[in-house]
MILOSE-930418 format. One line per field, with one value per residue (C-alpha): residue in one letter; residue number from 1; y, x, z. Coordinates in nm, 3 decimals, always signed. Layout:
N
rest	[a ...]
nr	[NUM ...]
north	[Y ...]
east	[X ...]
up	[Z ...]
***
This chain:
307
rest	[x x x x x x x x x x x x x x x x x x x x x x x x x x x x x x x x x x x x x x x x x x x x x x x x x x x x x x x x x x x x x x x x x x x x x x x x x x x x x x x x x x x x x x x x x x x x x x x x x x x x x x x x x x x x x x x x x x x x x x x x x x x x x x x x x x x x x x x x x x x x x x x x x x x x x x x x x x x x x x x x x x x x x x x x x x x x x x x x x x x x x x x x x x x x x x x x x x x x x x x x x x x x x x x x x x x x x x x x x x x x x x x x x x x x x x x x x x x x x x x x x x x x x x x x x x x x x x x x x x x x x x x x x x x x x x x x x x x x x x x x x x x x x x x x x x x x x x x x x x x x x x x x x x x]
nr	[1 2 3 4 5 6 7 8 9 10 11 12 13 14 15 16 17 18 19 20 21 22 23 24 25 26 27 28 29 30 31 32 33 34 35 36 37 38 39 40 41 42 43 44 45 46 47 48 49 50 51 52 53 54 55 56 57 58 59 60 61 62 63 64 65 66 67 68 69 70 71 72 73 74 75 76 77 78 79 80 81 82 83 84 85 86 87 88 89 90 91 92 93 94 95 96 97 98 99 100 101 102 103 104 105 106 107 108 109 110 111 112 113 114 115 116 117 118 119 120 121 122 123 124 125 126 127 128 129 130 131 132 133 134 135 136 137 138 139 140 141 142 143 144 145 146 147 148 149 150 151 152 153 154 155 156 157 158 159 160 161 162 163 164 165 166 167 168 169 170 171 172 173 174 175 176 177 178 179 180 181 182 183 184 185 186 187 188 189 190 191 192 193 194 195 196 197 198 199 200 201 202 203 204 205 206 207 208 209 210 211 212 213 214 215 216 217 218 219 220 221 222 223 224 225 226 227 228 229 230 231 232 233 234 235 236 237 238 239 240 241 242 243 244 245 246 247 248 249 250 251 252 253 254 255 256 257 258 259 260 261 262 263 264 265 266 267 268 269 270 271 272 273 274 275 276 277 278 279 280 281 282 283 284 285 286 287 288 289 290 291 292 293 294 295 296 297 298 299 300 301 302 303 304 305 306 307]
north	[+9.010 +8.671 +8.578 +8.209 +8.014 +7.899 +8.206 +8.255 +7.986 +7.988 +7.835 +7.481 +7.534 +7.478 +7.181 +7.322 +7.615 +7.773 +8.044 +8.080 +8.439 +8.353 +8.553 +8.702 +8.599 +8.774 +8.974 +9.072 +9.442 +9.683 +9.490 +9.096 +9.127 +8.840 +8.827 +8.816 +9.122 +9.313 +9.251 +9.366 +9.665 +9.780 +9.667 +9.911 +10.208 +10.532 +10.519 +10.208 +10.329 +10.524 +10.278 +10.081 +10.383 +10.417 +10.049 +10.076 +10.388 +10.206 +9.891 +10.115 +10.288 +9.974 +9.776 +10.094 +10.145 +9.743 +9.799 +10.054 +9.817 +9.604 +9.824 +9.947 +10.332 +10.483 +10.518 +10.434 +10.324 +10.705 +10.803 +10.488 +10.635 +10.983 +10.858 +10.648 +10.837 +11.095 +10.794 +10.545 +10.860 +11.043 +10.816 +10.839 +11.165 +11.220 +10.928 +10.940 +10.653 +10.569 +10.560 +10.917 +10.654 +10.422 +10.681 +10.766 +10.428 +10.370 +10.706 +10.640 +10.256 +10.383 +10.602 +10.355 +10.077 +10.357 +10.470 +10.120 +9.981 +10.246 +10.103 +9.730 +9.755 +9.918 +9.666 +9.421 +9.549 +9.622 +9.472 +9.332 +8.956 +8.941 +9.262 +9.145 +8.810 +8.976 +9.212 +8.951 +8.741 +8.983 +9.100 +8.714 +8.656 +8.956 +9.013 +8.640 +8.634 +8.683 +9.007 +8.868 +8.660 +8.976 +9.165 +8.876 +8.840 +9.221 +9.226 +8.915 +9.065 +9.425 +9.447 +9.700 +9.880 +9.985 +10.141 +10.490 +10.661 +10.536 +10.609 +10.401 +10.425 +10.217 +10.154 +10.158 +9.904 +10.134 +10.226 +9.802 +9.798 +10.054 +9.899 +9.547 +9.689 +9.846 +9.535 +9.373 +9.748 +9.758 +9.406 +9.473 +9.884 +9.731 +9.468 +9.773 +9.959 +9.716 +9.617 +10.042 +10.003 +9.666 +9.852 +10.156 +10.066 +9.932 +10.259 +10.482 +10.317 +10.291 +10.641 +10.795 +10.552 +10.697 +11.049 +10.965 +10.896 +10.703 +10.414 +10.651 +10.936 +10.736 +10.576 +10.850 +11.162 +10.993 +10.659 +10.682 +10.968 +10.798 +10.584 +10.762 +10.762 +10.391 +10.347 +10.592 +10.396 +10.057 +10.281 +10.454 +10.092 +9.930 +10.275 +10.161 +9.770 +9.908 +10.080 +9.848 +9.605 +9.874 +9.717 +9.406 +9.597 +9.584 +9.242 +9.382 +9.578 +9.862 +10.178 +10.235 +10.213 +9.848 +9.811 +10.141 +10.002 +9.635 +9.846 +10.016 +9.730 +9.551 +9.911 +9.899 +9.508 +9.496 +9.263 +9.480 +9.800 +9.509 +9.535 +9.919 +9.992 +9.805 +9.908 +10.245 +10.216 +10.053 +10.350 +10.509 +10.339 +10.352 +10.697 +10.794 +10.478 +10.521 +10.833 +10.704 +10.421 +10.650 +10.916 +10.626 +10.491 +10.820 +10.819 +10.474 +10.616 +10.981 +10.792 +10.475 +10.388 +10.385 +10.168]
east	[+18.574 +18.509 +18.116 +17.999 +17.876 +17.595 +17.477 +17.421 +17.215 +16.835 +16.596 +16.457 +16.087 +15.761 +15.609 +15.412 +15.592 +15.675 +15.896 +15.694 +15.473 +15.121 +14.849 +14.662 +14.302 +14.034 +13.768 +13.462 +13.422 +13.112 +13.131 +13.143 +12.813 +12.729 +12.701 +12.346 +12.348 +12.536 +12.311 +11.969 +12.196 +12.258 +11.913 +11.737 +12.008 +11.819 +12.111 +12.039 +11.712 +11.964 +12.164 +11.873 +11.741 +12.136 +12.146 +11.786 +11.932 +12.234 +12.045 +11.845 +12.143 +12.350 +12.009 +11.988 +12.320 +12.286 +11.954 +12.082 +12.337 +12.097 +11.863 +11.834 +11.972 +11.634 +11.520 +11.700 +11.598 +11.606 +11.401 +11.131 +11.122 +11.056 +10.765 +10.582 +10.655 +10.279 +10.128 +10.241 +10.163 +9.855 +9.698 +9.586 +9.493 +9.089 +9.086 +9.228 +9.468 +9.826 +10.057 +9.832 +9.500 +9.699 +9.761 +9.379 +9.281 +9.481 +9.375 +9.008 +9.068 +9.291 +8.986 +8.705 +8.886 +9.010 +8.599 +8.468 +8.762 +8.728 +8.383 +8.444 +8.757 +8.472 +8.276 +8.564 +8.547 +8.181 +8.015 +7.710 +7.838 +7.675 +7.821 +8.151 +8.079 +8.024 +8.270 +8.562 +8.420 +8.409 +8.771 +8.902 +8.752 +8.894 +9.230 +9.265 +9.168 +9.373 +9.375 +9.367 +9.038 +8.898 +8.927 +8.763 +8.502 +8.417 +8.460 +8.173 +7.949 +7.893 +7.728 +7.898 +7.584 +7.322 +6.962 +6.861 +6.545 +6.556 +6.902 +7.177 +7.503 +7.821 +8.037 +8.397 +8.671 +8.875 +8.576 +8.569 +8.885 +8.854 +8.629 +8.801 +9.147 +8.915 +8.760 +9.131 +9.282 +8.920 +8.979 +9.332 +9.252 +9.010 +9.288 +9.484 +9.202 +9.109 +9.456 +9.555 +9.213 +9.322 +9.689 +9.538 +9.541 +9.245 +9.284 +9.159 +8.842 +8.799 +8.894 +8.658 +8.327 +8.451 +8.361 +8.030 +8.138 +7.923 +8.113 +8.050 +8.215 +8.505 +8.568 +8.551 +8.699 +8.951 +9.017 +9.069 +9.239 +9.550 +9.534 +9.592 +9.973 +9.963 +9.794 +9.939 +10.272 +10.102 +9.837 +10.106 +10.291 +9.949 +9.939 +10.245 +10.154 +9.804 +10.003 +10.233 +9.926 +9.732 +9.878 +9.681 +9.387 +9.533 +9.394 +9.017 +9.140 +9.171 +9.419 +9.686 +10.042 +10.103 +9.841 +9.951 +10.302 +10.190 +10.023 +10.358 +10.546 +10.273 +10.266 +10.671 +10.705 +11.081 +11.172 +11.515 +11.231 +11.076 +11.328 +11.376 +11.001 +10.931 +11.204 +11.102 +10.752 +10.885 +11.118 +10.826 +10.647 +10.982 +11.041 +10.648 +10.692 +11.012 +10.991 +10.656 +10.854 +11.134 +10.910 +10.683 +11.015 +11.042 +10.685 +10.748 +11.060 +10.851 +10.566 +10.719 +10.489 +10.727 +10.581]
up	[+12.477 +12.388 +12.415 +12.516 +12.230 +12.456 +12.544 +12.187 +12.124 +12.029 +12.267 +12.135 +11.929 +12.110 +12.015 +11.704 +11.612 +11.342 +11.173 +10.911 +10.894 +11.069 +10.966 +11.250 +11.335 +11.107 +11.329 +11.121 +11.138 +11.253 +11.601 +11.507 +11.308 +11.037 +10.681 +10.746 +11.015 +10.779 +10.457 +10.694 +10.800 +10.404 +10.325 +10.572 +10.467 +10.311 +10.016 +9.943 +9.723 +9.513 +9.462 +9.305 +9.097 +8.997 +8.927 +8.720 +8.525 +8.424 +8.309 +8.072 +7.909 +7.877 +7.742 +7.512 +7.367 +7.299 +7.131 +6.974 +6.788 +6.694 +6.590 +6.196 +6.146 +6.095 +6.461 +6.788 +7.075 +7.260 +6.983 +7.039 +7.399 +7.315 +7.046 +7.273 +7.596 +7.606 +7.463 +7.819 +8.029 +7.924 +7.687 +7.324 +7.239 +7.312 +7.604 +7.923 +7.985 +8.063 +8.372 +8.505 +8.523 +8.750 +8.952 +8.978 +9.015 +9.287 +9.503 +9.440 +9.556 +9.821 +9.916 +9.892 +10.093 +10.341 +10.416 +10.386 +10.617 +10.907 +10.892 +10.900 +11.130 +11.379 +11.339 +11.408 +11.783 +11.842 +12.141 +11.933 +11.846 +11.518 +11.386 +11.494 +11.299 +11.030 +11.011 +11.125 +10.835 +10.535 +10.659 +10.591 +10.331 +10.111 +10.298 +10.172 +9.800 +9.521 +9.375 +9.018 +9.104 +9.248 +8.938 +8.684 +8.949 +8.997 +8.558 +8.508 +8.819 +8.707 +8.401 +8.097 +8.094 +8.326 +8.296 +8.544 +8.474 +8.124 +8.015 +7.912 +8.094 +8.015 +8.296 +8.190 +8.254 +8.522 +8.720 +8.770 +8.847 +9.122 +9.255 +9.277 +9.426 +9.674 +9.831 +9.965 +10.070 +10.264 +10.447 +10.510 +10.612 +10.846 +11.005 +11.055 +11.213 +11.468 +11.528 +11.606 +11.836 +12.076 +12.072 +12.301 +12.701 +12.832 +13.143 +12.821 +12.832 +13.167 +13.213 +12.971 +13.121 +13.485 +13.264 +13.196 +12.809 +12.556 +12.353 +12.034 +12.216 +12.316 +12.032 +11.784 +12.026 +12.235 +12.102 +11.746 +11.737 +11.911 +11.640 +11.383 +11.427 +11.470 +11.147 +10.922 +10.846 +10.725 +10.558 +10.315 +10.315 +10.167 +9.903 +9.780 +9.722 +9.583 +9.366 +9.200 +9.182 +8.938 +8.589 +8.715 +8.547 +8.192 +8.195 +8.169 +7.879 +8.076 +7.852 +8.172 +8.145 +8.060 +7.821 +7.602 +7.631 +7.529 +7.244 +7.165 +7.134 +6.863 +6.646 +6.598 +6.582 +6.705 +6.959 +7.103 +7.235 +7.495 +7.775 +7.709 +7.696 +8.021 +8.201 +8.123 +8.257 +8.588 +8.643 +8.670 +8.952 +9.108 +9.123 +9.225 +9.506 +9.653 +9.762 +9.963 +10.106 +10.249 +10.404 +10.530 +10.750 +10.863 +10.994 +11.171 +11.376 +11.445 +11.551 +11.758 +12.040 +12.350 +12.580]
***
């Protein structure tokens, strides 16, 4: 059977088409999000630490194996590590020193600026107005100084040697330095402190002076222990920043981590051990931080105030 030519026939184009392959519209996945969404999303991911330590771990082999190259036959840069290594961690032998004294230093300033905050952070909400003056002032003033400055200040202040009953006592660089990383962990402890305090309803207040409860009595059995979940995260946060500000301290001459390794470089005199050396020392605070970091997040989601 014969068909009709006409019925055969395409239909005329559309103005504006085309039989050329169109691609199809591109739809960003996970839901639309943004390059900048997406990048926060990865940011705040647990794996993303060990992607960074994986990262860091790879930079020190590759730095090494081109070190290595450079390096004369007689020692490598594996076997620079392994030298120096007790010396960056413990110290030289009959002085206490190394990465282990920046850990000290920063508990016992973690400590000090802990007590002395609580105090100050009190004081911050106290109903006498001079106390509250005070307090409000000497929190400013050290949550907003250099930590640097701090340290020179603290260094000039307190003499190197000091006189009790007769006997001479030197006061050593680190116990300084304690001191000085104290004084901003102490302002910023006592922000967090009065900040945990005004986050409490006002009805537990007015609840415990319907009891017949002194201020003192509410504050320290009722009111402050509700805070203690809401100031445990940014506590631990402000370890970890207290922390990485410890080789701050090698500047007073002090023997911790970066000084020893400063000291390592100058005894071998080869340029190529710098980036290993240092990278080595960081991996260090990395590995004793991180894992602060990630159980710290896990504190913030445990202990979310629902309101």
């Amino acid at each position: 059977m014969r068909r009709d030519p006409i019925s055969t026939r395409r239909p005329p184009p559309l103005e504006g088409a085309t039989d050329l392959p169109v691609m199809k519209p591109f739809h960003l996945p996970h839901g639309g999000r943004g390059a900048a969404d997406l990048w926060v999303g990865a940011a705040t991911d647990r794996r993303l630490g060990l992607a960074l330590g994986l990262t860091l771990l790879c930079w020190v082999l590759i730095d090494s194996a081109h070190a290595q190259v450079q390096a004369d036959a007689d020692q490598t840069v594996f076997q620079t590590l392994v030298k120096w290594t007790p010396l960056m961690l413990f110290g030289p032998e009959g002085e206490f020193g190394g990465f282990t004294l920046n850990i000290l230093v920063s508990f016992l300033a973690m400590a000090i600026g802990t007590f002395l905050g609580l105090w100050l952070g009190i004081g911050q909400v106290s109903p006498i107005p001079w106390l509250r003056r005070v307090s409000w002032l000497v929190t400013q003033v050290f949550r907003n100084s250099p930590w640097l400055v701090l340290l020179f200040y603290v260094m000039l202040l307190i003499p190197f040697q000091v006189e009790i009953f007769g006997e001479d006592y030197d006061i050593p660089g680190w116990t300084k330095a304690t001191f000085a990383l104290s004084l901003p962990i102490m302002a910023n402890v006592s922000e967090i402190v009065r900040g945990a305090i005004a986050s409490i309803p006002t009805g537990q207040w007015e609840s415990a002076e319907s009891l017949a409860f002194s201020r003192r009595q509410t504050l320290w059995s009722i009111i402050l222990p509700q805070c203690v979940k809401r100031m445990l995260p940014p506590w631990m946060n402000w370890y970890c920043i207290l922390t990485m500000s410890t080789p701050l301290m090698s500047i007073l001459g002090v023997n911790d981590g970066m000084t020893l390794t400063q000291n390592a470089l100058a005894a071998e005199g080869r340029s190529e051990f710098l980036i290993p050396l240092y990278l080595w020392l960081m991996s260090w605070f990395f590995l004793y931080s991180y894992p602060i970091a990630v159980y710290t997040r896990r504190l913030e989601r445990r202990f979310v105030v629902k309101q």
